[in-house]
Backbone as CSV, one residue per row, in Angstrom:
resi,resn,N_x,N_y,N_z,CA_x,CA_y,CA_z,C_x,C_y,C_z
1,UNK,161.882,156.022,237.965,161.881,157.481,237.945,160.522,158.035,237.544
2,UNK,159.891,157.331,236.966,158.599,157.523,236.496,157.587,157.856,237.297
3,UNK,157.629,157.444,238.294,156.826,157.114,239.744,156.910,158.588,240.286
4,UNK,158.461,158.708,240.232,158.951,160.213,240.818,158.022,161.120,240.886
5,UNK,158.387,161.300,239.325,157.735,162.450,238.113,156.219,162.162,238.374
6,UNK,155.294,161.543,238.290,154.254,161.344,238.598,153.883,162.102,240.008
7,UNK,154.554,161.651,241.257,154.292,162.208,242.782,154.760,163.901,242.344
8,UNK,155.663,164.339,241.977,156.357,165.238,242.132,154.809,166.110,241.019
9,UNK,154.305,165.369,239.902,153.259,166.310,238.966,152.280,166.502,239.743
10,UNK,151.582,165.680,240.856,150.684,165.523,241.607,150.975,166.868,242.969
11,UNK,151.645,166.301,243.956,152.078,167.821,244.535,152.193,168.952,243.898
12,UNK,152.588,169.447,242.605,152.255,170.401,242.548,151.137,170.875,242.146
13,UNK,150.205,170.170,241.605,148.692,170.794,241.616,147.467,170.820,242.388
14,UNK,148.237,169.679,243.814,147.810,170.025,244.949,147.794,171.449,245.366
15,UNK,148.834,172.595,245.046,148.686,174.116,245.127,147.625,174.404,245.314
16,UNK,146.911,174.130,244.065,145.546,174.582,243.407,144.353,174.638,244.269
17,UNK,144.885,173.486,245.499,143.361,173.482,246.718,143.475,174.380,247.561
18,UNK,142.054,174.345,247.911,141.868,175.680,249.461,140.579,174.783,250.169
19,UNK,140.908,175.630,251.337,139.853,174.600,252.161,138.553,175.065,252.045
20,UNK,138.108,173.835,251.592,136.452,173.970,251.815,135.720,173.519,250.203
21,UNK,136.642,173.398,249.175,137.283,173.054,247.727,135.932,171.670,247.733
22,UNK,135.185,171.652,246.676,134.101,169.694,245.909,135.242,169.796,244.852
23,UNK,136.138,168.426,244.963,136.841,168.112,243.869,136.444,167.056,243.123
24,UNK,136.693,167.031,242.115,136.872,165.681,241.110,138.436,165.183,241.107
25,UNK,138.661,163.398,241.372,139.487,163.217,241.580,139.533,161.941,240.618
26,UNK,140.905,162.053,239.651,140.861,160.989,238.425,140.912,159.895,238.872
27,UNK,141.302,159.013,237.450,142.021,158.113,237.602,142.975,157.107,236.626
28,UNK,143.309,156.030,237.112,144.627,155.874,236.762,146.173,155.988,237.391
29,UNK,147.212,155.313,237.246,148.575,155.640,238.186,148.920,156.539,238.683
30,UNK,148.709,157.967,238.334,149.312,159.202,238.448,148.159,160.241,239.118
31,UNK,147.154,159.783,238.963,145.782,160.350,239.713,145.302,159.381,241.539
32,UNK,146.657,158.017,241.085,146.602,157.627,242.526,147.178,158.672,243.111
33,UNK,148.445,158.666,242.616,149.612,159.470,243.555,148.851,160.710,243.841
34,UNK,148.253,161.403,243.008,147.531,162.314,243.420,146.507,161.911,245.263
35,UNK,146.082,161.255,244.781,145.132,160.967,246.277,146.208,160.008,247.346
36,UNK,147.117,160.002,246.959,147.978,159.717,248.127,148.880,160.603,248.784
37,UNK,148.972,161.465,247.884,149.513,163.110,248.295,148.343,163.896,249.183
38,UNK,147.358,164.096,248.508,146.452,164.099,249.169,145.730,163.822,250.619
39,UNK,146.314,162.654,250.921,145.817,162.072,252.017,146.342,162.389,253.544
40,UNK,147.688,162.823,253.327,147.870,163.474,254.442,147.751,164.742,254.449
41,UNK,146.788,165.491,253.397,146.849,167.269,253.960,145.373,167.381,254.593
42,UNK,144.418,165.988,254.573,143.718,165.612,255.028,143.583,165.646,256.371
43,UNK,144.027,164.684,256.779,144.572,164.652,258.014,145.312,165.593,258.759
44,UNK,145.818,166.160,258.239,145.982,167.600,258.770,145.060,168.362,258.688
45,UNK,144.223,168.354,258.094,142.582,169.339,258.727,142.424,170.358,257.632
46,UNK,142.933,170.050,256.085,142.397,170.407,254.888,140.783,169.917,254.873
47,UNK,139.849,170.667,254.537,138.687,170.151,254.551,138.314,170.404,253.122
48,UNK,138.354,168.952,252.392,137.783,168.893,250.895,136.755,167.529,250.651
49,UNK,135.713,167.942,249.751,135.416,166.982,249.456,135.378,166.132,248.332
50,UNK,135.606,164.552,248.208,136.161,164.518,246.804,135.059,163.541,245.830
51,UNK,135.004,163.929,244.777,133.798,163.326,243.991,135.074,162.137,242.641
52,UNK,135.370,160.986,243.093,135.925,159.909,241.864,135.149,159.935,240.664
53,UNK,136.070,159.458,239.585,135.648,159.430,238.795,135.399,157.773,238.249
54,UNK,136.122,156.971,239.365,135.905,155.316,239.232,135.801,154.919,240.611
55,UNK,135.214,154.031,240.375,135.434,152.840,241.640,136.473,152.580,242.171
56,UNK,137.531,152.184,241.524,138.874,152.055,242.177,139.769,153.444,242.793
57,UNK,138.937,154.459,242.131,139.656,155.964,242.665,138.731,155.900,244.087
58,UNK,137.382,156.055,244.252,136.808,156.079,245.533,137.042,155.091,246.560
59,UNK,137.722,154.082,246.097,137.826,152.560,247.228,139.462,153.361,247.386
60,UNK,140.476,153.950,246.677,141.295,154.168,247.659,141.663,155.717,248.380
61,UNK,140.462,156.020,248.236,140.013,157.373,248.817,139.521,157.260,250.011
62,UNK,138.897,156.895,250.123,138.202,155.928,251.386,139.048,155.276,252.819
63,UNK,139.393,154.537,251.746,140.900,154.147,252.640,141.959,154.509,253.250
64,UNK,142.169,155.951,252.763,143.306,156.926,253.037,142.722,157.947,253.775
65,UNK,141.105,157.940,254.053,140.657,158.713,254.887,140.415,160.498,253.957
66,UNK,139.554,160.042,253.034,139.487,161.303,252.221,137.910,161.039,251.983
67,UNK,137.034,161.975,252.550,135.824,162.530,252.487,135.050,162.393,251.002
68,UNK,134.904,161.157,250.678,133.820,160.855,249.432,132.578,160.827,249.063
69,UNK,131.899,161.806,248.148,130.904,161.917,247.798,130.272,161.868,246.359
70,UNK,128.948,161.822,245.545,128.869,161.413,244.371,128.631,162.834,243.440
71,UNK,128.980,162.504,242.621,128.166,163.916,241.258,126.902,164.485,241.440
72,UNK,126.090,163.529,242.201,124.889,163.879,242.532,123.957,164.797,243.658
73,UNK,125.170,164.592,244.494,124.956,165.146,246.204,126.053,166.796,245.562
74,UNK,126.812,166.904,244.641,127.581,167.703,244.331,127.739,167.776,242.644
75,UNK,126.647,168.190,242.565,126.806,168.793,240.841,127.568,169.783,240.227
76,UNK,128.317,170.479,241.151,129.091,171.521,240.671,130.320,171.602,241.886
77,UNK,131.195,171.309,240.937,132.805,171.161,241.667,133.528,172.320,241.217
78,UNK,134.634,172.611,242.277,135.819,173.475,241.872,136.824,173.337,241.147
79,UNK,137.241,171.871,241.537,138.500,171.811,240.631,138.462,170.117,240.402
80,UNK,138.552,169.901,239.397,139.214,168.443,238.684,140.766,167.908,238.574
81,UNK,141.241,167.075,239.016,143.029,166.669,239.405,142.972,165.741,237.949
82,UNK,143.344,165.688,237.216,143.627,164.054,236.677,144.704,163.767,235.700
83,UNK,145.031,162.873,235.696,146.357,162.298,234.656,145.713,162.776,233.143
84,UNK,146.596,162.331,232.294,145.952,162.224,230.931,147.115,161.321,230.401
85,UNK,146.928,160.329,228.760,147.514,159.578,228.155,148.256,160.142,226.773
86,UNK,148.092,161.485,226.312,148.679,162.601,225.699,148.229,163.590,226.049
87,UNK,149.331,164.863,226.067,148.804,166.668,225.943,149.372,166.603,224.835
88,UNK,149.024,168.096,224.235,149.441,168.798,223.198,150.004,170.004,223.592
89,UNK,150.355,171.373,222.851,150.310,172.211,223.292,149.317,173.152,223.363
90,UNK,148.258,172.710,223.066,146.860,173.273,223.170,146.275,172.621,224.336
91,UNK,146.373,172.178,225.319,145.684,171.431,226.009,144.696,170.441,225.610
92,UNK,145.203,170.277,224.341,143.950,168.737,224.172,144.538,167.448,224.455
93,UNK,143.818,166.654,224.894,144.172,165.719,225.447,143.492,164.377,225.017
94,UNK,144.458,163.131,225.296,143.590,161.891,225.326,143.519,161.353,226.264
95,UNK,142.019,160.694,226.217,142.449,160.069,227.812,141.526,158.387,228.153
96,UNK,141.583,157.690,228.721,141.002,156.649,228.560,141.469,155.628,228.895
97,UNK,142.844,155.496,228.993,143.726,154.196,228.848,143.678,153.668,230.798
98,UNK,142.827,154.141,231.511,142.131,153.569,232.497,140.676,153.065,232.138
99,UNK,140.213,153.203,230.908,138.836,152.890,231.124,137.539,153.854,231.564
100,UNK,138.411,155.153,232.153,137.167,155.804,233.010,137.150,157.451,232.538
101,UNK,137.364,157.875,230.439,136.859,158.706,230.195,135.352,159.225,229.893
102,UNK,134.653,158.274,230.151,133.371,158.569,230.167,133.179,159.455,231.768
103,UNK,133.312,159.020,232.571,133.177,159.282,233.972,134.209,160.729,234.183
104,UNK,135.418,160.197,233.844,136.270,161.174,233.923,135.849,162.649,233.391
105,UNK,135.224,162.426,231.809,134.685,163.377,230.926,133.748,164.548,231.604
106,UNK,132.565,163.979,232.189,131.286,164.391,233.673,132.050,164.905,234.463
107,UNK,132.909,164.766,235.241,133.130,164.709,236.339,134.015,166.362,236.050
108,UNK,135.063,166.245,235.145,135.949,167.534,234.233,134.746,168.598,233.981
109,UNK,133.547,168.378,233.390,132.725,169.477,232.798,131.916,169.771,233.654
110,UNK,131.744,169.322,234.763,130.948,169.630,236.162,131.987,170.837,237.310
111,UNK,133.154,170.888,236.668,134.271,171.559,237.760,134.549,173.059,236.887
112,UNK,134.732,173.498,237.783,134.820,174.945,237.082,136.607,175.270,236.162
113,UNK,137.506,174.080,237.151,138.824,173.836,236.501,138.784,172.331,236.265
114,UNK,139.755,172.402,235.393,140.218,171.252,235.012,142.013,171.620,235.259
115,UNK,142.746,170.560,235.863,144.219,170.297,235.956,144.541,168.791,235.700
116,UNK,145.541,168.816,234.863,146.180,167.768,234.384,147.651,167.531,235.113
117,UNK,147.711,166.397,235.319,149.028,166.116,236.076,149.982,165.057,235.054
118,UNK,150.394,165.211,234.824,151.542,163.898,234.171,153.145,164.172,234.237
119,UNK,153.400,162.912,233.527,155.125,162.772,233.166,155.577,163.524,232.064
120,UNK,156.673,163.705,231.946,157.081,164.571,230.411,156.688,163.702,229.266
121,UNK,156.777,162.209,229.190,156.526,161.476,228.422,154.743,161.799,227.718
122,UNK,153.940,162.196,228.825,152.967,162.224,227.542,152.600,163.409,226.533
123,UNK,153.939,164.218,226.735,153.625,165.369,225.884,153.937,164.999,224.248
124,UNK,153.052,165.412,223.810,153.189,165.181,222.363,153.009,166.329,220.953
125,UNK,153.605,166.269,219.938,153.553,167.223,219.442,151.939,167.171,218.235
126,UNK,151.314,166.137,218.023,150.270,165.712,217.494,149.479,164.591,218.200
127,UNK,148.488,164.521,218.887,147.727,163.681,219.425,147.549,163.063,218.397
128,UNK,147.643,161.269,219.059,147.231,159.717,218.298,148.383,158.904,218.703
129,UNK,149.341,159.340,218.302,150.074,157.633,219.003,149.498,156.774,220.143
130,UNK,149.337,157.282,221.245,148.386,156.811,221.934,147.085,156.276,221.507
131,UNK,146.550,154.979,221.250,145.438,154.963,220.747,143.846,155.404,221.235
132,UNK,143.645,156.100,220.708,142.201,156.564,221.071,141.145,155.809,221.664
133,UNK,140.437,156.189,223.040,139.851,155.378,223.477,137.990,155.567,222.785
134,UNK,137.150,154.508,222.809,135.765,154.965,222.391,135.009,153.959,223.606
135,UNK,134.307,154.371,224.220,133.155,153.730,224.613,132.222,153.594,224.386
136,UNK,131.572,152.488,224.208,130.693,151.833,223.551,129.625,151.073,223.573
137,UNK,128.370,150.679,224.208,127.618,150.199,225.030,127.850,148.982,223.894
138,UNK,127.180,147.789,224.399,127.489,146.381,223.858,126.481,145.696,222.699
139,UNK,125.371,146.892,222.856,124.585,146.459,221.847,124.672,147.335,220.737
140,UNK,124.835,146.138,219.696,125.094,146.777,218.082,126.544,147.240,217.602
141,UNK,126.999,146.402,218.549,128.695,146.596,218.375,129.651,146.748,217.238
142,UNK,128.956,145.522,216.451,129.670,145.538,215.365,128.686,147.107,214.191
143,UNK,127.651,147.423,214.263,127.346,148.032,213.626,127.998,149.334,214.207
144,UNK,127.924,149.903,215.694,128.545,150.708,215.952,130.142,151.035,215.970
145,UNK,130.515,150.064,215.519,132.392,149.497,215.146,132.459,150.323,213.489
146,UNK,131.460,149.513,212.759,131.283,150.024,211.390,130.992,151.348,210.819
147,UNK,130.097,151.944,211.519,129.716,153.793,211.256,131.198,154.250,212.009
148,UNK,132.048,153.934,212.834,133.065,154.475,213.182,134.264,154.500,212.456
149,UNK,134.565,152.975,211.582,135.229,152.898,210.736,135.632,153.904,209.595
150,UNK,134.058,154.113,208.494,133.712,154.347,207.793,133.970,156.151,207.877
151,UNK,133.529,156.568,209.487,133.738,157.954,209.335,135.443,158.266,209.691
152,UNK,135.676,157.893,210.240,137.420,157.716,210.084,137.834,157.663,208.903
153,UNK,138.027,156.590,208.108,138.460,156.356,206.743,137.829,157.907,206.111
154,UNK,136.376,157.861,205.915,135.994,158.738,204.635,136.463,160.456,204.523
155,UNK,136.141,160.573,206.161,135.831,161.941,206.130,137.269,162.432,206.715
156,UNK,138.259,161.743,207.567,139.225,162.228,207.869,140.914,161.838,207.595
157,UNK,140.454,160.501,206.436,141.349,159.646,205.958,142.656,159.480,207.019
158,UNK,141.359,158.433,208.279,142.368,158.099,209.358,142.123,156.634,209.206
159,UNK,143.593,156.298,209.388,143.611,154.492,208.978,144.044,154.078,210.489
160,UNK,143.837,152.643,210.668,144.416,151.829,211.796,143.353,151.039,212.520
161,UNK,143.869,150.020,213.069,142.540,149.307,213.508,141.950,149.796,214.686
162,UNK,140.734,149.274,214.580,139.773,148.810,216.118,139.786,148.039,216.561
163,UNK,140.728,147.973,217.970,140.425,146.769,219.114,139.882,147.010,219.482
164,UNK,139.067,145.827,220.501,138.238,145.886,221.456,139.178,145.573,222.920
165,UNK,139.107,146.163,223.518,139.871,146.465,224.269,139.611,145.176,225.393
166,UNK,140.705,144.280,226.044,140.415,142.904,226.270,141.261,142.671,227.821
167,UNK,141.439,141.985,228.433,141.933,141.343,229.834,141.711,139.956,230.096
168,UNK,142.609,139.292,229.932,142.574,137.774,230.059,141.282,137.256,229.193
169,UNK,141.843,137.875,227.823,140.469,137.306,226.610,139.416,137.497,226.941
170,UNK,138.884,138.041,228.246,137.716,138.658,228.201,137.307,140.036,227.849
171,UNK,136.369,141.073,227.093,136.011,142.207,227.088,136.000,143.126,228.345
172,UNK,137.051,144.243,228.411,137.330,145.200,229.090,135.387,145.930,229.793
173,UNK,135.339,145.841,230.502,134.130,146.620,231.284,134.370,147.516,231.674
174,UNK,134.033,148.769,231.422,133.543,150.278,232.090,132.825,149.782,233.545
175,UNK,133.030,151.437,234.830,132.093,151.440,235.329,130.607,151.018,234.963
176,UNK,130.318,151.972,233.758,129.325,152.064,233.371,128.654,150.828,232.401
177,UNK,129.402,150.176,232.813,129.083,148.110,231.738,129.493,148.302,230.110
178,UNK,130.055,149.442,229.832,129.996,149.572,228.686,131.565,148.593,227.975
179,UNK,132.030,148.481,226.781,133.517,147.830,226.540,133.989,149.241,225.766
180,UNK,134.976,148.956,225.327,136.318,149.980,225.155,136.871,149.514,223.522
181,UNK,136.536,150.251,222.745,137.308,150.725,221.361,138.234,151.254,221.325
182,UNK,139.576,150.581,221.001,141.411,151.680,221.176,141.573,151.759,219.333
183,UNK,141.199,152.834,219.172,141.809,153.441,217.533,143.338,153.755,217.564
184,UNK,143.805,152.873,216.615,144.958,153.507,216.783,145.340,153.951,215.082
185,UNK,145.958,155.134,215.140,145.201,156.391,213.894,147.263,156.628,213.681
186,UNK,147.807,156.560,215.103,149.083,157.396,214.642,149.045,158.980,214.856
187,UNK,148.140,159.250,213.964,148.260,161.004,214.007,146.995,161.185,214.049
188,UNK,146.313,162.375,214.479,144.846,163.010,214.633,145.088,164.276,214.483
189,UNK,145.420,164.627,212.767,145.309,166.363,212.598,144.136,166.922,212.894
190,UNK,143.172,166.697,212.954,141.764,167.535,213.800,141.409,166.832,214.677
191,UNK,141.859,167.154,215.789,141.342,166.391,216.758,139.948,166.768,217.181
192,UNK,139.748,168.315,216.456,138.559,169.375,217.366,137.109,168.659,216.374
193,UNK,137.319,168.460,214.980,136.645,167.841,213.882,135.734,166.393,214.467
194,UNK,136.904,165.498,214.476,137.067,163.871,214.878,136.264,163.947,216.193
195,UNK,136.471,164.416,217.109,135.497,165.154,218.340,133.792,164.973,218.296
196,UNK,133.909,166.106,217.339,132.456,166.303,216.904,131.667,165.582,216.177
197,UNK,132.491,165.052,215.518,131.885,163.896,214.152,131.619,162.430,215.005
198,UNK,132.549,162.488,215.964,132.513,160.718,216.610,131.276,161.213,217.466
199,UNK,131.123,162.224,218.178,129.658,162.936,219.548,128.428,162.408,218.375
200,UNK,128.426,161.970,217.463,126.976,161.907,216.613,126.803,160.619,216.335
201,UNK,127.485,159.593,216.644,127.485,158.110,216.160,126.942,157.408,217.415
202,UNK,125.412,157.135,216.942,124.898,156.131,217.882,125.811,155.050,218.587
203,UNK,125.638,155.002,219.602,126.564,153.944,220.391,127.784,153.806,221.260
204,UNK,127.966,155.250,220.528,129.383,155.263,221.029,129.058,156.739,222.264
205,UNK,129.107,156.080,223.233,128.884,156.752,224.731,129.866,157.616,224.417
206,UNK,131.115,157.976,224.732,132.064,158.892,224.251,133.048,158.344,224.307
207,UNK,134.124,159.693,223.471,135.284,159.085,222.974,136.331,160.015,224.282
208,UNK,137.601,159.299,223.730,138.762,160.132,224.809,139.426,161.506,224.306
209,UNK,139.177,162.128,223.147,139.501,163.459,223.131,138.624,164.341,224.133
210,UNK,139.809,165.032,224.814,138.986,165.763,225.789,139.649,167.581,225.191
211,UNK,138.876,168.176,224.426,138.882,169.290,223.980,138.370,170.802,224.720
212,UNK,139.384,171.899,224.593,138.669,172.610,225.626,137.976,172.325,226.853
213,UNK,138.567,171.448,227.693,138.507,170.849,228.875,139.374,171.473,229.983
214,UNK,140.905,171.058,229.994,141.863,171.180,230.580,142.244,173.098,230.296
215,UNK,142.559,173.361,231.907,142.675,174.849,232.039,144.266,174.702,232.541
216,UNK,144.418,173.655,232.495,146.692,173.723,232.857,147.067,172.467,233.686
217,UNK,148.219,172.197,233.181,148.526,170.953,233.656,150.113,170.996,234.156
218,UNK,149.878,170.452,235.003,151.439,169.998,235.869,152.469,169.278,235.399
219,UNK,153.889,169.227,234.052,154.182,168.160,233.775,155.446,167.882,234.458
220,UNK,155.977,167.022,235.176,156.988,166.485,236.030,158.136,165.979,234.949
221,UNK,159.320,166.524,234.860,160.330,165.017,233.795,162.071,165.669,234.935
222,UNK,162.781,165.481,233.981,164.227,165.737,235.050,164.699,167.206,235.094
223,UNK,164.173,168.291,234.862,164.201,169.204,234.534,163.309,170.194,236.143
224,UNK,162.492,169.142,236.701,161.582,169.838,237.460,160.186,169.504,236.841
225,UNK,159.227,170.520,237.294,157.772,170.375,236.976,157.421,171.703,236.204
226,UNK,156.782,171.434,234.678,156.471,172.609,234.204,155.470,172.873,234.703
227,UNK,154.823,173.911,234.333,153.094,174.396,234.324,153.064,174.817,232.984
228,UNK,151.585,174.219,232.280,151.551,174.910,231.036,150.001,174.987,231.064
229,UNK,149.509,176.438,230.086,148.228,176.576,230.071,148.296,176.342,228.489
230,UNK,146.762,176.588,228.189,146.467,176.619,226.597,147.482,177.694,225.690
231,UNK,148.123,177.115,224.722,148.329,178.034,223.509,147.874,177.476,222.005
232,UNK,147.891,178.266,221.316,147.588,178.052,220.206,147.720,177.005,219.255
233,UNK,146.208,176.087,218.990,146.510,174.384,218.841,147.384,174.722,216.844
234,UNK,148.361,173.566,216.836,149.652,173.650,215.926,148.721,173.146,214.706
């Protein structure tokens, strides 16, 4: 049923296009379905062009016959599609648990919208259960592991470990060669704080709070598909 809810969150923020639309197009399970929904309004003679935010989003973009181009040839997009791994009711979000919030992150602040698509399941009433993603370039790891620790614990008395995020015992790779830090905290009462404080720690390329980003998101569960915009973070 999950799958459903996913296709069913995706069509409806397909709405959101018009022809002639530079999109950013996520990724992850639910940002496929998105570009597989997608693919036949294509072919029907929607004319969009779409800027991925991974490799595996552009290889099956490609494939489905959807007009791909880079951040570079298109620095300024209309609208951004993508899953996320928690909302709130503020629209903050986590996101990462593909690997591709660094990319994802660019790709969101280059678009004039941002839309979120998901299941009812990732709504949450406090972002963190989901563990927080950090990216991290590979040099100085453990020192950049340690200033992260330290500002967690001190300044926001957030406990839980740091994995390094792994696949058949090997270190998880980014597009961008970088590996993957999953905090798992439980709860993140400032998420807007934790944000700002982690943006200053050498090393760490960025993290998966995506704050004041998302302008409304599509959520699919048995009820139908909500739409929700920003209200007032709890």
């Amino acid at each position: 049923m999950s799958r459903d809810f996913k296709i069913a969150a995706a069509k409806a923020a397909l709405t959101l296009l018009e022809d002639g639309m530079k999109i950013g197009l996520g990724t992850g399970s639910t940002a496929e379905e998105l570009v597989r929904a997608l693919a036949p309004l294509v072919a029907d003679g929607l004319s969009v062009i779409a800027v991925p935010t991974s490799e595996r989003t552009g290889v099956l973009a490609k494939q489905l016959g959807i007009p791909v181009a880079t951040l570079d040839e298109y620095p300024h997009l209309d609208l951004t599609i993508d899953g996320a791994d928690e909302i709130d009711s503020a629209l903050r979000l986590i996101k990462g648990g593909g690997a591709a919030h660094l990319r994802e992150k660019i790709v969101a602040c280059a678009s004039d919208r941002m839309a979120v698509i998901a299941d009812h399941s990732k709504l949450v009433g406090t972002l963190g259960a989901f563990p927080l993603p950090l990216e991290v370039i590979p040099f100085g790891l453990a020192a950049t592991r340690r200033a992260i620790e330290h500002l967690c614990r001190d300044t926001f008395a957030l406990a839980g470990p740091l994995t390094l995020r792994k696949n058949a015992g090997n270190p998880v790779l980014t597009d961008s060669g970088n590996v993957v830090l999953d905090a798992s905290f439980g709860r993140i009462p400032d998420p807007e704080g934790l944000a700002a404080e982690l943006s200053q720690i050498p090393g760490l390329v960025e993290h998966g709070l995506f704050i004041n980003i998302a302008d409304i998101a599509f959520v699919a569960g048995p009820d139908g598909v909500a739409t929700i915009t920003p209200g007032p973070a709890d």
